[in-house]
Structure formats: structure tokens, C-alpha cells
N, C-alpha and C positions, 0 to 999 in steps of 0.2 A: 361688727363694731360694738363695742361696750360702751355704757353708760357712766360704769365705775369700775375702773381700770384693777386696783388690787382685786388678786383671784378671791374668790369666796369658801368661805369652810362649810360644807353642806353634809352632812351625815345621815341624809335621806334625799328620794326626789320624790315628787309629785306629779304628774301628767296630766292634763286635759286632752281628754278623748279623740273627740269629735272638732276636727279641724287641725287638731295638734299633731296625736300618734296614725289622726286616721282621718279623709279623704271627705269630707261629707259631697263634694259635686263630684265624685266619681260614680254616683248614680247619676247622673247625668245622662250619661250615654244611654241607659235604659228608657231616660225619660225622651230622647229625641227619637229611640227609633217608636214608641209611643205617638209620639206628635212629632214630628220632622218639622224642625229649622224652631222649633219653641225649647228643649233641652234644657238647653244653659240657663234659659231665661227664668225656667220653673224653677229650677235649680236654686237658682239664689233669692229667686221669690219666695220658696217654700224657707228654707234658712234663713231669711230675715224674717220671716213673720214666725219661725219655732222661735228663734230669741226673745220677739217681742211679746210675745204672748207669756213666755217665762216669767220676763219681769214684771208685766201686767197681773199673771198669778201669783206673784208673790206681793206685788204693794196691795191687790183687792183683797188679798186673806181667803178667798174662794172657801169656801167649804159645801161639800168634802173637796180636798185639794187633786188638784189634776195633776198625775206624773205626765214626765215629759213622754211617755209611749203616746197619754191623749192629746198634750199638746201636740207631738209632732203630728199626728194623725189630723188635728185640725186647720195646722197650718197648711199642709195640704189640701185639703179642700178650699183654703181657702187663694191657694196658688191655680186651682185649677178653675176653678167659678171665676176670677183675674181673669185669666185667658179665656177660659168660655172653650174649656176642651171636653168635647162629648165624651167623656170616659163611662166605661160602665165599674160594675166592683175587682173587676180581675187585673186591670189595669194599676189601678190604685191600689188592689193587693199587693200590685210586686214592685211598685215603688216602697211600701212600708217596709217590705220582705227585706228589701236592699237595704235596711239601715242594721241588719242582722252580718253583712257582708262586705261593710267599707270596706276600699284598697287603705290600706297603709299607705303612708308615704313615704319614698324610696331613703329617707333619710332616720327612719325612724325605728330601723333595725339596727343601723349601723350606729347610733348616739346609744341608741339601750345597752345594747354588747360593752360599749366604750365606757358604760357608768356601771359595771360590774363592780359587785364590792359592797356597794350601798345599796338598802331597801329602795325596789323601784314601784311605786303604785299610780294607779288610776285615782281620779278623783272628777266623778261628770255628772254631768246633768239626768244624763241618762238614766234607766230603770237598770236593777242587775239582770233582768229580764233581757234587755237589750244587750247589753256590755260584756255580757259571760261569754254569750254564743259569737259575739264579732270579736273576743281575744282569742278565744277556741280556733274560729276559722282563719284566723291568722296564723303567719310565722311568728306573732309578737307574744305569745301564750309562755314559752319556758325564758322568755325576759323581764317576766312582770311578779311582782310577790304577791299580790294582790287588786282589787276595784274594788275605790267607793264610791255611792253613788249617795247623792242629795237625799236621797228617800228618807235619811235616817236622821237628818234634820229636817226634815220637813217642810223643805224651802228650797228654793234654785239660789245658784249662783247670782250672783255676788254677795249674798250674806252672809256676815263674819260667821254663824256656827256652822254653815256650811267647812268653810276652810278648819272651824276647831276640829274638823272630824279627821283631819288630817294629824292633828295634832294627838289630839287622845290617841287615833292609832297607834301613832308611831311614838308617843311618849317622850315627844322633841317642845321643845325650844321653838316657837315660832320662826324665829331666825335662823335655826338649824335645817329648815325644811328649806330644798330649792321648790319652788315653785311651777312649774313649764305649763305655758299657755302664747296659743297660735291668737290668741281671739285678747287684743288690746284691752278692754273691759275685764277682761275675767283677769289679766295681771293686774290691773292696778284695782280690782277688788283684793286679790289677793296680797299685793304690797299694803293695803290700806289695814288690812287685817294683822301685819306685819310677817309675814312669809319671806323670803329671799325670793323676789321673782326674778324667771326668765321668760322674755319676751319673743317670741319667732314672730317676727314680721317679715314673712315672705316676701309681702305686697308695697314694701316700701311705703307702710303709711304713716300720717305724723301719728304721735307720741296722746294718748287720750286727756283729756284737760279737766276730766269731773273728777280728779284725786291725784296720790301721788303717782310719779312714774315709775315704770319696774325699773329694777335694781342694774340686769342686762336688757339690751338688745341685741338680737344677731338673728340673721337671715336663715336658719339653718338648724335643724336639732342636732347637725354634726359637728357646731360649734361649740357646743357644751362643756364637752372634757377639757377645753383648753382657760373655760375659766374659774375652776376650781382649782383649791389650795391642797394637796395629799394631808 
């Protein structure tokens, strides 16, 4: 379902990563057979404290500034000291390892292919350290033109230069960009910045209320072709 029914004229898309084109709790499964019956729980422990720890380094200004390889690194620790799970370093190596090998999401091959035509890129939080090697080990590698990643503003997501970096790329129109983001926050940073957002709410959740709302909503990255303008 959409938000705003006329299709949109988009002449680029934009993708977030991590949650969007690619799977971040499908390391999961590594984490249970790790610790049995805790998995899941790490899972979204460890993901909720990488986001908060982002936006934490970007309102303290930290210096020198921590890429998301050390936040993710710490929010992990700090998921696993939570639980109180005896891990040694091998363990937690190949939880980090696994952020080099998200599963895609089964819908996320099939929306890229369908938006042929137009520049398709990344735009994450992520290092390109991260991001090269999990488009590489993907199928999603000869559907993407490019990743950018926040390194090169200097700041995580949700801040406006963040998203200009989408812009200076692509030599667009901030309205000419579609936007794609799995993660409700990162669209209506990115609407607020003025992007065309799409919104995938998997999860059926409301609509975020610290700005404005994306532009779409829809369940599904294979809803996309159907709401653009040729």
C-alpha cells in the first residue's frame, strides 16, 4: 500500500544495506548454534545497540570518529556481556565474519532486475571494507552500479550530508532519487532531507513521528516497479 497514490518519476534508486537488500538476523542461526535457545535474542540485541551507538557517535562528535566495523564490533560485546555468554575470541570472530556474508532477501533480487534501466546503488552505514566483499558474495553484485558508504561524510545516517552523497554521485535532484529503506528512521531521514522515499515495512509497524513520513510504503522490495512513472 502507498502513502501517495500517483506513481513517482525516479531516474535513480538508492538502497540501504543492511536490513533492506540484506538480512542482518540471518546470522542468527550462527549465533544459536554458539549459545542454544539465546540466537534470536543476540540478534536483535546486538542490532539495536549497532544503531544506537551510531547515532550516539554522531550527536558526541567522538574523535577520532568510530566506523560502523567498531561500532558493530562493540555492540557486540556489548550483546554478549547482556547475556553473560562465556565466549572466547573465535566465537565472536565469526559472528563479525558473518556481517561480510548476509543472506539477501528473497525479494531483493527480484525488485533490482525489475528496476533495470536506472542507476541502482547502495548507500550504508557500513565501511566499504564491509559492503564490497557481502555484494561480491552475493547474487546482488552485477545488479548494483555501485556503494556508498557514510565514511565519506563523516557521520552515520540520518544526517542530511550523509544522503547529499547520494546526490553529488548521481548528479540528481534530490526528488529524482528514490530512496529504499527497510529501517523506518533511515526513510524519514532521508524524506527530511528531501529524497523520494520508499519505505519496506516488512513488520507491519506504524509510520515514525520524529519527521516527515516516506513518500511510499509497501511490504516488499517487489512492490517497487509498480510505483513508478516510465
Amino acid at each position: 500500500m502507498s502513502t501517495s497514490p500517483p506513481p513517482a518519476r525516479i531516474a535513480a534508486w538508492v538502497f540501504d544495506a543492511y536490513g533492506t537488500l540484506f538480512d542482518v538476523h540471518s546470522l542468527a542461526v550462527i549465533a544459536e548454534h554458539q549459545a542454544p535457545g539465546k540466537g534470536a535474542e543476540l540478534s536483535r540485541l546486538w542490532r539495536t545497540k549497532q544503531l544506537e551507538y551510531t547515532w550516539l557517535s554522531s550527536l558526541m562528535a567522538t574523535k577520532p570518529r568510530e566506523d560502523f566495523a567498531a561500532v558493530t564490533s562493540k555492540a557486540l560485546d556489548y550483546a554478549i556481556a547482556t547475556l553473560d555468554l562465556p565466549w572466547g575470541d573465535e566465537a565472536r570472530a565469526q559472528l563479525i565474519a558473518a556481517y561480510r556474508s548476509l543472506t539477501p532477501f528473497a525479494d531483493a533480487r527480484v525488485a533490482l532486475l525489475a528496476l533495470a534501466g536506472r542507476p541502482r546503488w547502495i548507500l550504508s552505514n557500513g565501511t566499504l571494507a564491509m559492503l564490497e566483499p557481502l555484494v561480491r558474495a552475493s547474487a546482488l553484485e552485477p545488479l548494483l552500479d555501485g556503494v556508498l558508504s557514510v565514511d565519506a561524510a563523516g557521520t552515520f545516517k540520518p544526517a542530511p550530508r550523509v544522503y547529499q552523497l547520494a546526490v553529488d554521485q548521481l548528479g540528481l535532484a534530490p526528488a529524482q532519487i528514490g530512496f529504499v529503506s527497510a529501517n523506518g528512521w533511515d526513510a524519514t531521514g532521508a524524506k527530511a532531507f528531501g529524497l523520494t522515499t520508499f519505505w519496506i515495512n516488512r513488520g507491519s509497524q506504524p509510520v515514525e513521528r520524529h519527521g516527515p513520513p516516506p513518500d511510499f510504503i509497501v511490504a516488499s522490495l517487489a512492490e517497487l516497479p509498480a510505483l513508478i512513472a516510465d
